[in-house]
C-alpha positions in Angstrom: 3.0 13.8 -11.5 5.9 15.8 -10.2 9.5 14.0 -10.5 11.5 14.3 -7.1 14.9 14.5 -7.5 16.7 13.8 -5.0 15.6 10.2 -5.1 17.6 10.1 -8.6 20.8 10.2 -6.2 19.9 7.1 -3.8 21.3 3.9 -4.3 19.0 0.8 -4.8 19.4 -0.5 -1.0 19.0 3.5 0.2 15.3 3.4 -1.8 14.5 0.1 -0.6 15.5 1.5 3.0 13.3 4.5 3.2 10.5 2.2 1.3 10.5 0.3 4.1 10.2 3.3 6.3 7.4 5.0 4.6 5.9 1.5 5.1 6.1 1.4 8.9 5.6 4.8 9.5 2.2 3.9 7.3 0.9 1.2 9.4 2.3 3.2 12.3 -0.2 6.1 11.7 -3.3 3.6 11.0 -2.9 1.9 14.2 -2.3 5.2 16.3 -5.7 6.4 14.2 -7.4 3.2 15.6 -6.3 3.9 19.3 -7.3 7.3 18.6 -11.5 6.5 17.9 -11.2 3.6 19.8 -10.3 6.0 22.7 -12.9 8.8 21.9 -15.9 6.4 21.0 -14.9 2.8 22.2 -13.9 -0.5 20.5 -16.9 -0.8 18.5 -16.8 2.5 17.1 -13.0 1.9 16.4 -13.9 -1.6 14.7 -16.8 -0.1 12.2 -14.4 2.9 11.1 -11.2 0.7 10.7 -13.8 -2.2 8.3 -15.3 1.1 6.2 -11.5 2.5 5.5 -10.1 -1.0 4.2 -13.5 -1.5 2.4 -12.7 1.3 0.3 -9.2 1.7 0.9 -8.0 -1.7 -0.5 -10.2 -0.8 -3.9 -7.9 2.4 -4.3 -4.9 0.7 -3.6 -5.4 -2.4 -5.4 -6.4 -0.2 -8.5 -3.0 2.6 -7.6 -0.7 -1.3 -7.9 -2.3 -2.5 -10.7 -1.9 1.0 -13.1 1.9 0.8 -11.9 2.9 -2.5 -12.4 0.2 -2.7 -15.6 -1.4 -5.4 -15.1 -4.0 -6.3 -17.2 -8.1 -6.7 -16.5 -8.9 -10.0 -15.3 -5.9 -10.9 -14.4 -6.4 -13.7 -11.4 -4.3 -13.7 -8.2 -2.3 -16.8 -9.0 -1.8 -15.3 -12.8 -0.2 -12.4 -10.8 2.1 -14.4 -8.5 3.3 -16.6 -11.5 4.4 -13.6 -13.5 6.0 -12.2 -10.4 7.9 -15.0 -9.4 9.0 -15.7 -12.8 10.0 -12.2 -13.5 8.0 -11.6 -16.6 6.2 -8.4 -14.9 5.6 -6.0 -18.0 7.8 -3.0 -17.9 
């Protein structure tokens, strides 16, 4: 994976910044995608597309999380939010 950097010179509060703006602009393209079909082809078409992307969607991204923060297999949901909360995330 390619390093980029000019992220090497932002600050900790200008990286959580523009993380937060990749995040809305994110969710920003998803729903104009979902008033895009459900334009073209109607609610129900919208609806179907929108369950089949998350369906697989989630998997990736779940599995994209995991690999960064390494978390181990098996590892339950409430394992996860214990570690996180008290800060013993491997690193």
């Amino acid at each position: 994976m390619s390093h980029n950097k000019a992220l090497d010179t932002l600050t900790r509060e200008q990286l959580t910044e523009l993380l937060e703006i990749y995040s809305k602009n994110w969710l920003a393209a998803d729903g104009i995608w979902f008033q895009s079909v459900e334009r073209k082809l109607g609610m129900d078409e919208a609806m179907y597309h929108d369950v089949e992307t998350w369906k697989k969607f989630t998997v990736v991204e779940a599995r994209k999380l995991k690999e960064f923060l390494r978390l181990p297999d098996g590892l339950a949901w409430k394992d996860w939010q214990r570690r996180f909360r008290s800060g013993s995330m491997p690193t």
